[in-house]
C-alpha positions in Angstrom: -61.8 -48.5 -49.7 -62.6 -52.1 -51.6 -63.9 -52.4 -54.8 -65.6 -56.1 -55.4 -66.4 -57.1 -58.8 -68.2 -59.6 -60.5 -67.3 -60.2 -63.6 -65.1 -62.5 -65.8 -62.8 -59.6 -67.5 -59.7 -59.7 -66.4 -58.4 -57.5 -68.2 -60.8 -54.9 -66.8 -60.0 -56.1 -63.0 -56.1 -55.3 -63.7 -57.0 -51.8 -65.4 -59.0 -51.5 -62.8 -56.0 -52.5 -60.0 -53.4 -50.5 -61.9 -55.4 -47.0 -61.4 -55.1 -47.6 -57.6 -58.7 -46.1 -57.4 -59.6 -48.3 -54.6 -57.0 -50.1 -52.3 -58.2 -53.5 -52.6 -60.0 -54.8 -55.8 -61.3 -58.5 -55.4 -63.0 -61.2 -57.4 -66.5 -62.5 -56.4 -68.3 -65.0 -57.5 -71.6 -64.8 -56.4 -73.7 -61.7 -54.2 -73.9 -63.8 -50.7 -71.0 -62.6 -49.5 -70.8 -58.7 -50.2 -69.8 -56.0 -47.8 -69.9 -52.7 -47.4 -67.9 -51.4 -49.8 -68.5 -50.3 -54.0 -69.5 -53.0 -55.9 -69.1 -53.5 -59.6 -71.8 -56.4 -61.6 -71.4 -57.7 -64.9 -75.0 -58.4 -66.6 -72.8 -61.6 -67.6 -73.6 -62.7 -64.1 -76.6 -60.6 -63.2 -79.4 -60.1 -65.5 -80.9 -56.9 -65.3 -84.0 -58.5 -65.2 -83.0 -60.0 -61.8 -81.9 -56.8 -60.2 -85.4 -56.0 -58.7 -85.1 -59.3 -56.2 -81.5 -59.2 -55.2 -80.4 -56.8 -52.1 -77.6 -54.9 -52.8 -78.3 -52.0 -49.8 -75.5 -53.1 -48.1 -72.9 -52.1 -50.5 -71.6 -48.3 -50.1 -72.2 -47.8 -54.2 -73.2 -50.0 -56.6 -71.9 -50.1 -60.4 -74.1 -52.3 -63.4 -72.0 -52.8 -66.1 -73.5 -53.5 -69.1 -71.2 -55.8 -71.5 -74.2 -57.1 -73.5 -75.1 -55.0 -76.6 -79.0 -54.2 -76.1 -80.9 -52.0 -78.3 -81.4 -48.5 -77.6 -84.8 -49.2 -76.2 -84.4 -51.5 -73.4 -81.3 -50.1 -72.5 -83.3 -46.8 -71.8 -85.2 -49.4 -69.6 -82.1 -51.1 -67.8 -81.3 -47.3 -66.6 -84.3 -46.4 -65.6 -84.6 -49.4 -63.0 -80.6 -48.8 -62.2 -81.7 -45.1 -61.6 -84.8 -46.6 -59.3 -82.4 -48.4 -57.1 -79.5 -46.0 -56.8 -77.1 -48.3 -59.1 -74.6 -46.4 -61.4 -75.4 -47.7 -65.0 -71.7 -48.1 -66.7 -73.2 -48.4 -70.4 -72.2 -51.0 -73.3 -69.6 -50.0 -76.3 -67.4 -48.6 -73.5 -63.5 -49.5 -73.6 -61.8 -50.1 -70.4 -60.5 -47.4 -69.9 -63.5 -45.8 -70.1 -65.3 -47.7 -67.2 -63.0 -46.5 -65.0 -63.1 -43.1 -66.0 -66.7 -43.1 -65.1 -66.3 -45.2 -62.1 -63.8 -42.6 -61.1 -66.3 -40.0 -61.9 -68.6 -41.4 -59.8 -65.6 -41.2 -56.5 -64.7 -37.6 -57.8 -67.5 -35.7 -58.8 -65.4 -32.6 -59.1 -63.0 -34.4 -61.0 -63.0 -33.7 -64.8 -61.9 -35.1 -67.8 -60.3 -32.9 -70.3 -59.3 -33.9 -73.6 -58.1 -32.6 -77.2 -61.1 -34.1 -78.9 -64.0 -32.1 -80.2 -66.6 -33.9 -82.0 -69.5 -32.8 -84.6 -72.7 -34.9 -84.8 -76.5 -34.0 -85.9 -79.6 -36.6 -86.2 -80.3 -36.5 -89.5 -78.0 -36.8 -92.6 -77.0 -34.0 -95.4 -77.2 -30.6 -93.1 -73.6 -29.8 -93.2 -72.2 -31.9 -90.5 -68.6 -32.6 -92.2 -68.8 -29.3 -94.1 -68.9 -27.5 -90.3 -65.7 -29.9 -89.6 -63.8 -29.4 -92.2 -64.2 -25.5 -92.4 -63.0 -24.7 -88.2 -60.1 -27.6 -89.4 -59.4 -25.1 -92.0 -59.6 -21.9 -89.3 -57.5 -23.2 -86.3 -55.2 -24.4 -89.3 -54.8 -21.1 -90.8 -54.9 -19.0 -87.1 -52.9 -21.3 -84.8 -50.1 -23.3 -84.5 -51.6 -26.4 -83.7 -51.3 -29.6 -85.5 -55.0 -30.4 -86.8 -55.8 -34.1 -87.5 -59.7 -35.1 -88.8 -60.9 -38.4 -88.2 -64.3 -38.9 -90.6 -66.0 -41.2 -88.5 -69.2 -41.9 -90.4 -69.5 -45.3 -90.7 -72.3 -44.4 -93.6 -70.2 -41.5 -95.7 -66.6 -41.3 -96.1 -66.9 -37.4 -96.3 -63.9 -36.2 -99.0 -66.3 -35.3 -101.7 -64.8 -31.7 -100.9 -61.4 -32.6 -101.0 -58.7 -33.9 -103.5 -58.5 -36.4 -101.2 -55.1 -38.8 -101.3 -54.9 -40.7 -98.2 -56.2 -43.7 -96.7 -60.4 -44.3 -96.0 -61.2 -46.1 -92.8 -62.5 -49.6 -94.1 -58.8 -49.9 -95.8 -57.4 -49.7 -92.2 -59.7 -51.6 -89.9 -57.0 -54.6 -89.9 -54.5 -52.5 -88.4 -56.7 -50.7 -86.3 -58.1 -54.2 -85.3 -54.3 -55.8 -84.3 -53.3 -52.5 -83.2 -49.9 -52.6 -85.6 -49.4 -48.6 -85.9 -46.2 -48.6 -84.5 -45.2 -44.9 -84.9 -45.8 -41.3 -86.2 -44.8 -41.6 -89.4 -46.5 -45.0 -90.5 -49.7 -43.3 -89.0 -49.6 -40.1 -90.6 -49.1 -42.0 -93.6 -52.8 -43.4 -94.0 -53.8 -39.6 -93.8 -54.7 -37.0 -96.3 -52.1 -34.5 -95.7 -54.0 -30.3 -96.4 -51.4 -29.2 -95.2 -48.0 -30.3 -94.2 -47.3 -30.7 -90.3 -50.4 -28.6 -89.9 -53.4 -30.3 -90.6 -54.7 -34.0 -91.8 -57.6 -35.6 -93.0 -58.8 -39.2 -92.7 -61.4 -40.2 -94.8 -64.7 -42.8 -93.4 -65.8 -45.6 -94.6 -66.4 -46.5 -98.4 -67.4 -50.4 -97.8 -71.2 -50.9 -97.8 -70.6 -54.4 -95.6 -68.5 -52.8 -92.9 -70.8 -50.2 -91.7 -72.0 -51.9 -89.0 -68.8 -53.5 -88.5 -66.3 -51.5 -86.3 -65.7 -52.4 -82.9 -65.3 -50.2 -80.0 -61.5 -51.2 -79.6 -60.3 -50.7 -82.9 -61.9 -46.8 -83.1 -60.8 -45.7 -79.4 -57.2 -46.7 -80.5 -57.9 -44.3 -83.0 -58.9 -41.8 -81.5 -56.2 -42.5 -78.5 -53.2 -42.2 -81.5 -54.7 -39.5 -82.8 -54.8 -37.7 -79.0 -51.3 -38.5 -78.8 -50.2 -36.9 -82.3 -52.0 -34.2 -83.2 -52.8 -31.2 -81.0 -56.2 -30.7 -81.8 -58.2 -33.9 -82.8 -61.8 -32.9 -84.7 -64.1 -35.5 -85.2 -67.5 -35.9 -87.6 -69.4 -38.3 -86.3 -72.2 -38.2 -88.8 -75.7 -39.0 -87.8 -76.0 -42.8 -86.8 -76.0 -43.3 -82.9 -75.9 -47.3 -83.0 -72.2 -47.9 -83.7 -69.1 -47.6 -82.3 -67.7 -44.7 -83.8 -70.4 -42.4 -82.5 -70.3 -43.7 -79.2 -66.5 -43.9 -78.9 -66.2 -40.5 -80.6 -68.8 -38.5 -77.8 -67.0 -40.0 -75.0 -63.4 -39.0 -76.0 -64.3 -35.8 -76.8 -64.4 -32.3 -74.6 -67.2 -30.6 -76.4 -69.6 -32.0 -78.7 -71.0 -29.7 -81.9 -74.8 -30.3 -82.4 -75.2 -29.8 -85.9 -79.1 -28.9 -86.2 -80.9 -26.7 -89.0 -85.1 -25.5 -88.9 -86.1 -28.9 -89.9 -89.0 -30.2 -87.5 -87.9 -33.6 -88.1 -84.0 -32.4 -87.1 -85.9 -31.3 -84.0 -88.3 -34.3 -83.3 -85.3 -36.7 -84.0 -82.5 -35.3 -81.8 -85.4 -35.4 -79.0 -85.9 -39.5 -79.5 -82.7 -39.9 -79.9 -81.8 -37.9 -76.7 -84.6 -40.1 -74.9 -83.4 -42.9 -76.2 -80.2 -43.0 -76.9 -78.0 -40.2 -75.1 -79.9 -40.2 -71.8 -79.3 -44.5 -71.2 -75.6 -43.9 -71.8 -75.0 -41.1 -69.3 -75.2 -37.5 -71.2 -77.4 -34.5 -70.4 -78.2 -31.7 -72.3 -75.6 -29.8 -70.7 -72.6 -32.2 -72.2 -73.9 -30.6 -75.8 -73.7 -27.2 -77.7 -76.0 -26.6 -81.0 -74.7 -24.9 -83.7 -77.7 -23.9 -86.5 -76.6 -24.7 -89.8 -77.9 -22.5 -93.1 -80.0 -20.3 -90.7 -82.6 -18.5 -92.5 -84.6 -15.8 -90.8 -87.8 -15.7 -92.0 -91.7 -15.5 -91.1 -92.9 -19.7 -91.2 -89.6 -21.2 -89.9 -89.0 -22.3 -86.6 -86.5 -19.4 -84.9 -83.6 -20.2 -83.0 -84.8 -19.4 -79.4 -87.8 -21.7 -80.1 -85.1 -24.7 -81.2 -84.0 -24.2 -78.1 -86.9 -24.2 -76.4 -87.7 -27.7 -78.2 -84.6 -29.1 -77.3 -83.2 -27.6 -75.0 -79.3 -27.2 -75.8 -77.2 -24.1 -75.5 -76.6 -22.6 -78.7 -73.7 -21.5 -79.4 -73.7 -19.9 -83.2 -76.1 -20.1 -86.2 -74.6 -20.0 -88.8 -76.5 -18.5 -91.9 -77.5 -19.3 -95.2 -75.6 -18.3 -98.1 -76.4 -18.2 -101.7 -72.9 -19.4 -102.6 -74.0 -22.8 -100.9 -75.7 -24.9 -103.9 -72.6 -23.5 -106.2 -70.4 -24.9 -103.6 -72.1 -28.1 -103.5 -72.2 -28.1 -107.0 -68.5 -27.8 -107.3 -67.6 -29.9 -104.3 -65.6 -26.8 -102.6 -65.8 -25.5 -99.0 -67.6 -22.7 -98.6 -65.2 -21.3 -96.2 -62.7 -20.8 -99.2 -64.5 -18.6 -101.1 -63.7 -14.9 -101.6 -66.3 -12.4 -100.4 -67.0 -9.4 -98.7 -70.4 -11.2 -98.5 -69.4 -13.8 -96.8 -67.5 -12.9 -93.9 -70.7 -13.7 -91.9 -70.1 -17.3 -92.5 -66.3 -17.1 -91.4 -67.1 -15.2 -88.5 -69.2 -18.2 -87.3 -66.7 -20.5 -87.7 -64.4 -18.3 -85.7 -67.2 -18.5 -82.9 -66.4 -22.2 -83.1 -62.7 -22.2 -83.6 -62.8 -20.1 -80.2 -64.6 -22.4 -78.1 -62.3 -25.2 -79.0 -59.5 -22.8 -78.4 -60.5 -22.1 -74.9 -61.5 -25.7 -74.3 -58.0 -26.6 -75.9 -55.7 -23.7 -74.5 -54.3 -23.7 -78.1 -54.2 -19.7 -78.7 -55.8 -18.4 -82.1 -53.3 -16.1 -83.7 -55.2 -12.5 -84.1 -56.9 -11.9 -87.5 -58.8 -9.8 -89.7 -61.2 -12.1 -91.2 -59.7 -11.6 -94.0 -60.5 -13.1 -97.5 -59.8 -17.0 -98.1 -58.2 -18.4 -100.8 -59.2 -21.6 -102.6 -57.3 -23.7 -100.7 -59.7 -26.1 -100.3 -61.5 -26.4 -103.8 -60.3 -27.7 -107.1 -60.1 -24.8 -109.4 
């Protein structure tokens, strides 16, 4: 089985050679000479707009490998006319590592990819996104014995406003994430914000207005790769921006990913364009997602939970429901898993629901408990 490849990144080609996917992987420098074998084209060489009037029939499978950064819209168009002709679309903001995993996806359907990442992400801002994060953190920290590390990608929000936070923020590291100089355990632990000593660690986002849009795919999957090889459970919020690198990076390392949604219309109408748009042209369906219903409110007028998933069509996998300790806990920037209440053991309980999927996903065992009451361990007095 060959593998011919158009494309100028070497780097990719020796990945590529080193995974012994394919026995023979060779250079080509043009399409008059291909056989029948897989086939992988750089839009470098090939523009997509070109791929209607070339015939690429003869190869066994044929891989388009986006290295151009297009906007969400006409990259919903390059897969739709990849899809027409049978070609694999291998979407932009993806590390090399990654291609191959998804050209080895493509050899081994049955094949998956399991991983200690677990992401969080919803499509519009302030609906308890890093508050969800931070509160299963807090869970698997206090019921297992796993080593917890949270990455805070959102490239808009550096998310510690409910912590005493004393650790690094992500624009202070982008140098080092950039010339990869994390040479060890220690040094990395270091730029975290340490809840809990060799249990569970927080890294704060971004604070620099001028580096939102900034951070490149390489820096955050090294990341996300140190933090894989660290910590046994690796939690990710990825906010609610889906042109960057952190999102994309973070969804594609992870094993599940959290749809944070609430009884908004416009949560509803925007994960829908954004799934068109967006999560469809880079290779997810609705099945690589579970929703979780933040500050659930059962009442006559709002939208109920088996019509939001009717609209969107996700699996949901726990609402979680609204408490009237939430605006105090806003006001005093505190969790509102730490707070002690009979009354609120409805709220831990769908964390648990959370904690469990990620245990199962994980194979890191909860320890059995009571739901008993929380201390303030998170809040500042």
């Amino acid at each position: 089985m060959k593998l011919q490849v158009l494309s100028a990144d070497e780097l990719l080609i020796s990945r590529i050679k080193e995974r012994n996917l394919f026995e023979q992987v060779v250079s080509i420098h043009s399409l008059d000479n291909v056989t029948e074998d897989y086939l992988l084209i750089s839009d470098s060489f090939i523009s997509y707009e070109e791929l209607s009037n070339i015939d690429l029939q003869k190869a066994e499978k044929v891989f388009y490998m986006l290295q151009n950064h297009y906007d969400p819209d006409l990259e919903k168009t390059v897969k739709a006319l990849c899809e027409s002709r049978d070609i694999v679309l291998v979407p932009s903001r993806l590390v090399a590592t990654q291609i191959i995993e998804l050209i080895e996806k493509e050899l081994n359907p049955l094949k998956k990819k399991t991983s200690n990442v677990f992401s969080f992400f919803s499509t519009i801002g302030n609906i308890g996104t890093t508050t969800t994060c931070l509160s299963v953190s807090k869970h698997l920290q206090e019921n297992s014995k796993a080593k917890i590390g949270v990455l805070l990608l959102n490239a808009w929000d550096d998310g510690t406003d409910q912590l005493d936070y004393r650790g690094s923020y992500l624009h202070e590291i982008k140098t080092k994430l950039s010339s990869q100089l994390l040479n060890n355990e220690d040094e990395f632990l270091s730029l975290f914000h340490m809840e809990v000593k060799d249990s569970l660690y927080i890294l704060g986002g971004n604070k620099s207005t001028r580096m939102e849009r900034l951070y490149k795919k390489e820096e955050v999957n090294y990341l996300i790769e140190l933090s894989k090889n660290y910590f046994d459970i690796v939690l990710i919020d990825c906010g609610c921006h889906f042109d960057n690198a952190l999102m994309v990076q973070a969804l594609a390392e992870s094993d599940l990913r959290f749809l944070i949604m609430n009884q908004q219309t416009k949560a509803i109408k925007k994960f829908n364009q954004i799934f068109n748009d967006v999560l469809y042209p880079i290779g997810y369906k609705k099945s690589d997602f579970l929703m979780v219903i933040n500050y659930y409110q059962d009442e006559l007028g709002l939208i109920s939970s088996k019509e939001i998933n009717k609209e969107i069509g996700i699996p949901m996998l726990t609402m979680i429901e609204e408490s009237k300790f939430g605006k105090i806990a806003e006001k005093e920037q505190t969790l509102l898993y730490s707070y002690e209440s009979k009354e609120f053991n409805t709220y831990q309980e769908s964390i648990n629901i959370i904690a469990k999927s990620i245990s199962s996903a994980s194979g890191i065992e909860l320890l059995q408990q009571d739901m008993k009451k929380r201390k303030r361990l998170f809040g500042r007095g």
